[in-house]
N, C-alpha and C positions, 0 to 999 in steps of 0.2 A: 812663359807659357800662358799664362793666367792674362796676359796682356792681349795677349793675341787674339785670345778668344773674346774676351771686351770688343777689341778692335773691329774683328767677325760680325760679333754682332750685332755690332753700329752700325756699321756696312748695308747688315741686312734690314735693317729696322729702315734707313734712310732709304733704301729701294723700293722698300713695301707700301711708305706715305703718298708717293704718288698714283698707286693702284686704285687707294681708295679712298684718292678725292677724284678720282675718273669715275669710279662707281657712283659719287654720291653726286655730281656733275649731273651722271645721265638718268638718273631716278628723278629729278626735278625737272626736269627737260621740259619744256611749255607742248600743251597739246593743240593738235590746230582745233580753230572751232568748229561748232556746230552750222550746219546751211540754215538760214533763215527759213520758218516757214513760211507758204506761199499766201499770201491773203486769200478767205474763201470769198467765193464769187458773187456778185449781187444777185438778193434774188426777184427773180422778173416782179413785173409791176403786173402781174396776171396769175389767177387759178385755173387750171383746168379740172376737171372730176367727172369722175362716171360715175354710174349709180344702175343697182340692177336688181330687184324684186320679184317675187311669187306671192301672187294673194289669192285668198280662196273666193274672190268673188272682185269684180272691177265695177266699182259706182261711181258715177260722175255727177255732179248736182242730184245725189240722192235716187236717181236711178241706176240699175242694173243695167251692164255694158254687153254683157259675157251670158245674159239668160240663169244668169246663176250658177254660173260656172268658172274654174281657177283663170287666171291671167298669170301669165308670166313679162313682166316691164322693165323698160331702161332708157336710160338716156345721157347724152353727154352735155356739162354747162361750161362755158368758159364765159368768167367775171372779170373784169377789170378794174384796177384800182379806181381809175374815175367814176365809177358807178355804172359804167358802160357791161352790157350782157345778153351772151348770145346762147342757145340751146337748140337741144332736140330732144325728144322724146317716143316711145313709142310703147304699143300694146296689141294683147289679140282681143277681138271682141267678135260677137256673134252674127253667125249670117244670115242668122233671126230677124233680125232687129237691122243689119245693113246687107240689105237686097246684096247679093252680090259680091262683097264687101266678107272681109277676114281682119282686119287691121287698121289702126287708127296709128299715124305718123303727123307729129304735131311738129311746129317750128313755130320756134320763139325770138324778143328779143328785145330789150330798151334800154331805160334807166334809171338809175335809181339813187338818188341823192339824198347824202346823212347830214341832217340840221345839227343834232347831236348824239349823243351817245344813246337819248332815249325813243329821238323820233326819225322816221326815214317816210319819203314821199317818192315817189318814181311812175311811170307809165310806160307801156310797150303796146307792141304787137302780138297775138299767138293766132295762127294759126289750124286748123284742125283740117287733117287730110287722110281721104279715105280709100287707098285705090282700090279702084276696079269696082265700088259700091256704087249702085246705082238702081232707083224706084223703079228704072224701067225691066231690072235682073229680078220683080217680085214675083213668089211661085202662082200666086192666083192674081188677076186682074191687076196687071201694072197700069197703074194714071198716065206713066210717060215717064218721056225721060228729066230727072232731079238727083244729082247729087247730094251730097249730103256734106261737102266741102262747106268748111265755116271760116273766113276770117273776123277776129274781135280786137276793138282797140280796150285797155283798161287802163285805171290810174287806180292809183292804190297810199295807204298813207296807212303806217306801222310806228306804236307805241309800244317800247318793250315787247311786252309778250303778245300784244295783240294788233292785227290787222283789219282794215277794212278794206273793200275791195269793190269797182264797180268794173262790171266787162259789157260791150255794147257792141251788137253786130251790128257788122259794115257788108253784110250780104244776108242770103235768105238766113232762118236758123238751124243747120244741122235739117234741110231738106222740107221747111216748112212752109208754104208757098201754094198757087193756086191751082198747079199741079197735083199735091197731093193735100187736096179739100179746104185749105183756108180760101176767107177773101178775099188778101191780097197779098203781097208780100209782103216779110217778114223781117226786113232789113228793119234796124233801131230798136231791135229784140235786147231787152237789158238783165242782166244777171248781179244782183247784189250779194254780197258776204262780209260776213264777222268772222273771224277766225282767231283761234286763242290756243296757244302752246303755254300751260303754263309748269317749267319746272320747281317741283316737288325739294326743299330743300335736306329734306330726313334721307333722300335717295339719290346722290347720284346719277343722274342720265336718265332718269323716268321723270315723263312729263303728264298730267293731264291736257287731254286732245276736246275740244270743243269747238265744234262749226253749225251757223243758221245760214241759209241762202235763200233769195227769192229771185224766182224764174217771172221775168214780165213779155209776154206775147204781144208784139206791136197790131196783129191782127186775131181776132178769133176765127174759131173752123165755121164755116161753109153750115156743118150741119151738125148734131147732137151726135158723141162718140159715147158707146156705150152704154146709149139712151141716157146719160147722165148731164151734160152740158158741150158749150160750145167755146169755152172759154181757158187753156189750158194752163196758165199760169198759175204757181205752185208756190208752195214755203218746202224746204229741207231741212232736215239737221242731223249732225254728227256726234256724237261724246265717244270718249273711251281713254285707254293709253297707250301709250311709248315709251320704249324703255335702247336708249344708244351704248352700245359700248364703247372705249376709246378707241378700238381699232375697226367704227363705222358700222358693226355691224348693228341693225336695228328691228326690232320685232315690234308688234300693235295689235292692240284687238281694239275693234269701234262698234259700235251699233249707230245704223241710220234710216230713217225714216223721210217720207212726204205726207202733207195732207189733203193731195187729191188723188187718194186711191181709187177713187170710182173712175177715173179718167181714166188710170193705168191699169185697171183690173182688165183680167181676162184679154191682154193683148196680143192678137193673131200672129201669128209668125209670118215671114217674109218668106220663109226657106218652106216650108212643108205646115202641117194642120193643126198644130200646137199650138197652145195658148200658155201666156204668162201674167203673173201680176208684176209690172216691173217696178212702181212704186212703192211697194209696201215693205213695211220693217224688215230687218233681218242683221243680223251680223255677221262678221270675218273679221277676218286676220290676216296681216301680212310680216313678211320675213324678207330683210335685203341687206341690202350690204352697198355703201358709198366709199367709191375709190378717190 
């Protein structure tokens, strides 16, 4: 009897060994692999970006654009790695000050080549367009018809944080001409600047802002504006600061000034009987955002 049962379960024991090397067979079973991932994609040899602003006041060379009033701005840049670069721009400005005229639509565009990490030299095109502005759209005593359409060729040459810049009209300047009281035109009207961004290293993303420019008139006026002179070529300048944050958005406050206020005092409006001083001191601020 005793034998038997031995026998049993031998029987069963030898049955059972093959169960579970089937089992331990399919627990090591190889897995398939993983799909390679896809390599990411090259990226272009070009930036594009937008850029869009509110400032409490629009000055250009140290004069008021807007009569002293907000601007809302923007524009689109596409850069190229070769130094190659094209834009636009644009803003509201007053119908004060351009007969006619709401808006200033600038187009840009050149080059600009890196010697090395600290210096960059380039030159383009911009220029400045005003539709529907025109001396002949002034509320009292239009001289005729003058736009105010400017093209400028500039070269420019960047150290670090600082810029210089020369811009030289290749037409009248921004409507200054024999039409409206110079002696003759105004083409080879030169515009110099120093500009200097300089980051602040205690702060992250705040920079001191400082800008000088001088405005040179290839001719003078006809006659005494103002009762003060005939000669309208200016100094400007800028300081303040900037403050970026990483996701573009950027704030500023500047103070800026000229030093021929007697020329820009008391400036009649184009639009109706008001009068401005458009060169003289003041400050703002501006708030945008670069996409």
């Amino acid at each position: 009897m005793l034998s038997r049962i031995l026998i049993a379960a031998g029987l069963l024991f030898a049955t059972a060994q093959p169960i579970a090397v089937l089992a331990q067979d399919t627990s090591t079973a190889a897995k398939p692999a993983e799909p390679a991932k896809a390599p990411e994609p090259p990226k272009p040899p070009y930036t594009l970006s937008a850029n869009v602003f509110l400032v409490s006041d629009y000055f250009f060379r140290g004069i008021t654009q807007t009569w002293d009033k907000p601007a809302i701005q923007g524009g689109f840049d596409f850069v190229h790695e070769s130094g190659l670069y094209l834009g636009t721009w644009a803003s509201n400005v007053s119908g004060n000050q351009y007969a006619g005229g709401s808006m200033e639509w600038d187009l840009y565009g050149g080059y600009n080549y890196k010697i090395n990490d600290d210096f960059t030299v380039g030159a383009g095109l911009y220029y400045y367009y005003y539709p529907g502005a025109n001396f002949k759209e002034a509320y009292t005593s239009p001289p005729g018809s003058q736009t105010y359409n400017t093209l400028e060729v500039n070269a420019l040459a960047t150290w670090k944080w600082l810029t210089f810049k020369l811009n030289y009209a290749l037409t009248d300047y921004f409507g200054a001409s024999t039409v409206t009281g110079f002696t003759d035109d105004t083409k080879g009207t030169y515009y110099l600047q120093l500009d200097g961004s300089y980051p602040l290293p205690q702060v992250e993303g705040l920079s001191l802002i400082g800008h000088v420019g001088y405005t040179h008139y290839s001719h003078d006026l006809a006659a005494p504006v103002n009762t003060c002179c005939t000669d309208p070529s200016y100094w400007d300048w800028k300081f303040g600061v900037s403050y970026v944050w990483k996701d573009g958005w950027t704030v500023g406050a500047y103070y800026v000034g000229t030093n021929n206020t007697d020329y820009y005092n008391n400036t009649p409006s184009l639009a109706n009987t008001s009068t401005k001083d458009l060169g003289g001191s003041a400050g703002y601020i501006t708030v945008g955002r670069t996409f």
